[in-house]
MARBA-3410 file (N, C-alpha, C, O; in Angstrom, 1 decimal):
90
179.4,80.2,77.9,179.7,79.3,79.0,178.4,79.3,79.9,177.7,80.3,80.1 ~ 178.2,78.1,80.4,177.0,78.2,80.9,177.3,77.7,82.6,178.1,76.8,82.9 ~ 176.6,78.3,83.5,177.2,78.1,85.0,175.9,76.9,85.4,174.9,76.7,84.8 ~ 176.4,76.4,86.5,175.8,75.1,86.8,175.2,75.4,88.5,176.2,75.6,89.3 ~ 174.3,75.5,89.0,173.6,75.6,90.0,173.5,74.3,91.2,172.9,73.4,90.4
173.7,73.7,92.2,173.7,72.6,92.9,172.9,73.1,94.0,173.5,74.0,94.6 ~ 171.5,72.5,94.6,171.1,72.4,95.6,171.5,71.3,96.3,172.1,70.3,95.8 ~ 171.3,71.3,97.6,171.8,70.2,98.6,170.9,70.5,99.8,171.2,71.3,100.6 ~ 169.5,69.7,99.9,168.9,70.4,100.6,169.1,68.7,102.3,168.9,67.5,102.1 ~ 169.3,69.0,103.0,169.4,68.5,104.4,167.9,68.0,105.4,167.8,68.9,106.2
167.0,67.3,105.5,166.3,67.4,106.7,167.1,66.7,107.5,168.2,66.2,107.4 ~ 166.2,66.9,108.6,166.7,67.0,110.1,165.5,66.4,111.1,164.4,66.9,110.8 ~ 165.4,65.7,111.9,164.1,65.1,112.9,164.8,65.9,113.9,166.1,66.1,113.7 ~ 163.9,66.7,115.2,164.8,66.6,116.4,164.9,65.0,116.9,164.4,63.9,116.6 ~ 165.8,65.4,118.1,166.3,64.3,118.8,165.2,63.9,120.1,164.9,62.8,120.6
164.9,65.1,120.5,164.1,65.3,121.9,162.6,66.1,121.4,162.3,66.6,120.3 ~ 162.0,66.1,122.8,160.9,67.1,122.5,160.8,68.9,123.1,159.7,69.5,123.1 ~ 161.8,69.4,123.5,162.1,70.2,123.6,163.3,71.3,123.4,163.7,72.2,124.1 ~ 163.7,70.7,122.1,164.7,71.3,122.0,164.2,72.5,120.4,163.2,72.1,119.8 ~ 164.7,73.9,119.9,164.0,75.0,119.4,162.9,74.0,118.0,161.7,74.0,117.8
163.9,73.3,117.4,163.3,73.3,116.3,161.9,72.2,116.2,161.0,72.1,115.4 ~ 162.5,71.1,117.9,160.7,70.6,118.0,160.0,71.5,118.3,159.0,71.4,117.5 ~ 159.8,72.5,119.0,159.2,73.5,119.6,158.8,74.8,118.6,157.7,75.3,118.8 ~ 159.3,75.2,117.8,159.2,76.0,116.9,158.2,75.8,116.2,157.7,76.9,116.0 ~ 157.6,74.7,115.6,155.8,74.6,114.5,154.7,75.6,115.9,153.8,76.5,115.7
155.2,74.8,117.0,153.6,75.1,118.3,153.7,76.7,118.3,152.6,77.2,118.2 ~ 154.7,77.5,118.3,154.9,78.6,118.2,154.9,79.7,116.6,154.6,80.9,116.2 ~ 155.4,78.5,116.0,155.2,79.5,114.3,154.8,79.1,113.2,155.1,79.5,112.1 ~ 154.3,78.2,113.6,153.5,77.2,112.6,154.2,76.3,111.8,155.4,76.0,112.2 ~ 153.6,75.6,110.4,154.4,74.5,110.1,155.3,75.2,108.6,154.9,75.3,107.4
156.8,75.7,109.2,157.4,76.4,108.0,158.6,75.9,108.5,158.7,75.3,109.5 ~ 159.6,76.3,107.8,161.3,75.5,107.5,162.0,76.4,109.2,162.3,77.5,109.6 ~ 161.9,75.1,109.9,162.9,75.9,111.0,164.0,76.5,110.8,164.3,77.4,111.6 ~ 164.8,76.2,109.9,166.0,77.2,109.6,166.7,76.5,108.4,166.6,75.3,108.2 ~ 167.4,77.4,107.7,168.2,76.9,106.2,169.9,77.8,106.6,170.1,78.8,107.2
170.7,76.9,106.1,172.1,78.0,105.9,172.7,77.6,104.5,173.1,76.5,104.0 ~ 172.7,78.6,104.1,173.3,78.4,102.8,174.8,79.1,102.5,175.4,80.0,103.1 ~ 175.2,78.0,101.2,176.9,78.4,101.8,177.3,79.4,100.2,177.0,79.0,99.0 ~ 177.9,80.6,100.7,178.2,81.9,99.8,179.5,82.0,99.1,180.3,81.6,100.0 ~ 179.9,82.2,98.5,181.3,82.7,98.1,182.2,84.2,98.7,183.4,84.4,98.8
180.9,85.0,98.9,181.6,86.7,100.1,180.2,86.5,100.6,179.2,86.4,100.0 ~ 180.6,86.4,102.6,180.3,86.4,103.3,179.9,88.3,103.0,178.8,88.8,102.9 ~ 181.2,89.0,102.9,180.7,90.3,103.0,179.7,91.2,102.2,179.3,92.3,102.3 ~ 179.6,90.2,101.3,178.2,90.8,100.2,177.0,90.5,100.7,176.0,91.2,100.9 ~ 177.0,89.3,100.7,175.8,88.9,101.7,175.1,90.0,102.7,174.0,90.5,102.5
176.1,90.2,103.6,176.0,91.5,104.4,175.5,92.5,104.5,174.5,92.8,105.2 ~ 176.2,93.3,103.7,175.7,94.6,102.9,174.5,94.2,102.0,173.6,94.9,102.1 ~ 174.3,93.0,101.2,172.8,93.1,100.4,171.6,93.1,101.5,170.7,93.9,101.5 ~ 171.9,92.1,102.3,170.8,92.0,103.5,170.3,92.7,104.5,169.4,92.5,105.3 ~ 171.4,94.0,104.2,171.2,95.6,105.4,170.8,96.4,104.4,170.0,97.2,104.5
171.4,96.2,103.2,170.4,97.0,102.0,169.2,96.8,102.0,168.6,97.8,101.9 ~ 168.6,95.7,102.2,166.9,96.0,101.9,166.5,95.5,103.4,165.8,94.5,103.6 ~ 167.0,96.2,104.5,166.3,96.3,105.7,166.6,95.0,106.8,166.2,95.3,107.9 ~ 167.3,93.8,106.6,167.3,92.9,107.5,168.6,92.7,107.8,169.6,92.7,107.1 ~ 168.1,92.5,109.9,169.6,92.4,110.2,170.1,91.9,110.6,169.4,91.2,111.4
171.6,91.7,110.7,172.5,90.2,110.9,172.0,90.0,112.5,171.8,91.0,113.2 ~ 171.7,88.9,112.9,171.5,89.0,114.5,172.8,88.5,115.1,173.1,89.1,116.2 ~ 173.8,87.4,114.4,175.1,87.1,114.8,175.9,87.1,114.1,175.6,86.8,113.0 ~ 177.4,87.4,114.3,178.2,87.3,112.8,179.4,86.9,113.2,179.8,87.4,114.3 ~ 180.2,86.0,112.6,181.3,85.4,112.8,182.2,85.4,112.1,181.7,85.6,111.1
183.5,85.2,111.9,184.2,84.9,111.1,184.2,84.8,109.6,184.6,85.4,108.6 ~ 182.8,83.0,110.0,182.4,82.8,108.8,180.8,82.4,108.4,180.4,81.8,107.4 ~ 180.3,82.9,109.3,179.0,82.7,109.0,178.2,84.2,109.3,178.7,85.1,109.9 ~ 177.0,84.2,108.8,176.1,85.4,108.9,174.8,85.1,109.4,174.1,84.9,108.5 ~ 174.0,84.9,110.9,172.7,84.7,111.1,171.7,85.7,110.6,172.1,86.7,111.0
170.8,85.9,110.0,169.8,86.8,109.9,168.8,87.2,111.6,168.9,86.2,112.4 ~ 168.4,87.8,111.8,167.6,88.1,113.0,165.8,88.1,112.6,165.1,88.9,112.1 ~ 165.6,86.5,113.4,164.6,85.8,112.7,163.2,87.3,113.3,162.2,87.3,112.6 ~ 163.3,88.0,114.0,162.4,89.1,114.1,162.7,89.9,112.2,161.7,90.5,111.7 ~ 163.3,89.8,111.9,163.2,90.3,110.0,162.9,89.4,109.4,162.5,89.8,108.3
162.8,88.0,109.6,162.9,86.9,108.8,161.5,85.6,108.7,161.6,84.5,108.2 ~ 160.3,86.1,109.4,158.7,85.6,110.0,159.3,84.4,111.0,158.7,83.3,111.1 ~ 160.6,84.9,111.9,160.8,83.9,112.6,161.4,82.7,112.1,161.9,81.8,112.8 ~ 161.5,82.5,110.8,162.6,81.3,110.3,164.2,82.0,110.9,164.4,83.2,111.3 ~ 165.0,81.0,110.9,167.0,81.1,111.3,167.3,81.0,109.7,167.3,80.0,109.1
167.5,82.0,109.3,168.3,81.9,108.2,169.8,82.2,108.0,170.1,83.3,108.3 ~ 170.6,81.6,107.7,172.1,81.5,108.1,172.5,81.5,106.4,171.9,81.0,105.5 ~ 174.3,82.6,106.4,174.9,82.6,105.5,176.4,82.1,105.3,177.0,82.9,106.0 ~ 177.0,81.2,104.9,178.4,80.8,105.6,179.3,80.7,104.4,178.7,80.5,103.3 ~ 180.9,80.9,104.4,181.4,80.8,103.7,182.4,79.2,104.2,183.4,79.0,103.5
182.1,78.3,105.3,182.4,77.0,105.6,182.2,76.2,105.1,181.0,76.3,104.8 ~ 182.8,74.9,104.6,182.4,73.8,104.4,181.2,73.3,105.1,180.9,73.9,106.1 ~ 180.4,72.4,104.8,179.4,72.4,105.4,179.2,71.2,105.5,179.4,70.6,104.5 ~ 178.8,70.3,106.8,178.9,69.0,106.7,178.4,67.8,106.1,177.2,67.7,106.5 ~ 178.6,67.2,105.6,178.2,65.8,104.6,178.1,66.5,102.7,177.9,66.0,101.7
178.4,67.3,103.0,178.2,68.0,101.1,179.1,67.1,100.7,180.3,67.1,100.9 ~ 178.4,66.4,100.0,178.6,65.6,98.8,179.3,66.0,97.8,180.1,65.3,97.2 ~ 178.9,67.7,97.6,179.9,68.0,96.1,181.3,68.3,96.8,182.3,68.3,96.0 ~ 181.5,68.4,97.8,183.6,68.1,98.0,183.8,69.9,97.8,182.9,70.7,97.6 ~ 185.0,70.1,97.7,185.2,71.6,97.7,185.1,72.8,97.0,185.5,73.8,97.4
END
């Protein structure tokens, strides 16, 4: 059986000139202001990501922030939510 992999990658413009992710290149150069990708266990995620040293900065329900001080300052987010406009449906 062979498993089937789907990216769905999102850009984004800001809206203004001061809001984090216009603001974010002058400060950290030109790299991905933030990604969330969506998990099947929120709680593995977890524990793999405190296993090799990085730590959650916020945690919810259903999502997992990383703490962009572990992360060269990108927002890396882990969620087990629907996510909006995904095309592939549930």
């Amino acid at each position: 059986m062979s498993a089937l992999s789907i990216i769905v990658i999102k850009l984004a413009k800001p809206l203004t000139d001061n809001c984090p992710m216009a603001t974010d290149p002058a400060t950290n150069g030109e790299m991905p202001h933030s990604a969330t990708f969506k998990v099947a266990d929120l709680d593995a995620v977890e524990r793999h990501v405190s296993g090799v040293g990085v730590s959650g900065d916020e945690r919810t329900s259903d999502t997992l922030v990383l703490d962009p001080a572990d992360t060269f300052n990108a927002v890396w987010a882990f969620t087990i939510r629907e996510l909006p406009d995904d095309l592939r449906g549930s």
